[in-house]
C-alpha positions as CSV (number, residue, x, y, z in Angstrom):
1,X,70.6,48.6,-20.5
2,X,66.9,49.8,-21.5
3,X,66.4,47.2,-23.9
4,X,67.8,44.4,-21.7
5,X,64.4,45.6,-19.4
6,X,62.8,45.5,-22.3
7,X,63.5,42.1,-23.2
8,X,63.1,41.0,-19.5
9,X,59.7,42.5,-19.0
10,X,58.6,40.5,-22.1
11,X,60.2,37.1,-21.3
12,X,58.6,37.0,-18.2
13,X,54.9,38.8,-19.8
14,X,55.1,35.9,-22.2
15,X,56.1,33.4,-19.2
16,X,53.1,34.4,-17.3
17,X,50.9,34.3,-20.3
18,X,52.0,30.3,-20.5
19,X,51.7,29.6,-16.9
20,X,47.7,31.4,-17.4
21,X,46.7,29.1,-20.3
22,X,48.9,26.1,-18.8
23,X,47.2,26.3,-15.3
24,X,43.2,26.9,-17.2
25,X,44.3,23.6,-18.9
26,X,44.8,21.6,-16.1
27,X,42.5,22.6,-14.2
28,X,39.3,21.4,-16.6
29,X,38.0,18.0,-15.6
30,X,38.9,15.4,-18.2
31,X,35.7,14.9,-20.0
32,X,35.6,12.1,-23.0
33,X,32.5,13.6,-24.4
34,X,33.7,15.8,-27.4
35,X,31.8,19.0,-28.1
36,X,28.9,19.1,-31.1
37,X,29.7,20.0,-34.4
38,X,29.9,23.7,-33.7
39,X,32.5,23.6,-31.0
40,X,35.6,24.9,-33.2
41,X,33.9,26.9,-35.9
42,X,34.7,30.3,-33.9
43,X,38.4,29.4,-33.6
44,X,38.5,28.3,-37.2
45,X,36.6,31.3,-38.3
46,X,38.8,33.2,-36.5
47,X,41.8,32.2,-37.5
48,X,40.9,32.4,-41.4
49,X,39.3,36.3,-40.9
50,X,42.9,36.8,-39.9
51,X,45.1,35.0,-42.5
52,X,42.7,37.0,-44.9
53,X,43.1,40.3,-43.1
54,X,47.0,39.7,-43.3
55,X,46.9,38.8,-47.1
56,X,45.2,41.9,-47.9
57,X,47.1,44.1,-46.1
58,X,50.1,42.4,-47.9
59,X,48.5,42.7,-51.2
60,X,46.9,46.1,-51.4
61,X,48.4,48.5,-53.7
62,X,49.9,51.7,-52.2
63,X,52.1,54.5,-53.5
64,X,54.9,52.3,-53.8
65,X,53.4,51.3,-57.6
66,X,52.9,55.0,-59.0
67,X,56.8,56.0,-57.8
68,X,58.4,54.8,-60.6
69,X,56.1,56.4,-62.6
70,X,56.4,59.4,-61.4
71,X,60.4,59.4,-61.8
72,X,60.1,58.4,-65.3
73,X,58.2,61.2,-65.8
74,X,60.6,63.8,-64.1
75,X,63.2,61.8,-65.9
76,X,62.0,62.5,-69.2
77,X,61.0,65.9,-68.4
78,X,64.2,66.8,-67.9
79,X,66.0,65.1,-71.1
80,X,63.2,66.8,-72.8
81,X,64.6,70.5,-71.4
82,X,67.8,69.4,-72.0
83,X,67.9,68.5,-75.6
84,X,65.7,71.7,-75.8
85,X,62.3,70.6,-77.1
């Protein structure tokens, strides 16, 4: 039953986040000017300091690399103790 809250609480968090931008929208005065040059270089910069935060986070190495590593190493350790070098 908790999760069914869960998923409620979001559908309607996500809802009212909509209706928020939706309402902002509508209520600007249509304008034809179009803003100078500058007018979408935050959002754009924005949006690629992101896609460049989430490819390095994807791409970093971690511990995941030396583990097999390590294995091999215990692996041949013990072969090494077993044939009795």
């Amino acid at each position: 039953m908790c999760i069914w809250r869960r998923r409620l609480a979001f559908l309607f968090m996500a809802f009212a986040t909509w209706i928020n931008q939706v309402s902002m929208v509508f209520s600007q005065e249509a304008s034809s000017e179009t803003p100078s040059g500058k007018g979408y270089f935050i959002g754009y910069l924005l949006t690629i300091m992101m896609i460049a935060l989430g490819v390095a986070a994807i791409c970093r190495p971690g511990r995941r690399a030396e583990k097999p590593k390590m294995v091999e190493q215990q692996l041949q350790h013990k072969l090494d103790q077993m044939s009795g070098s």
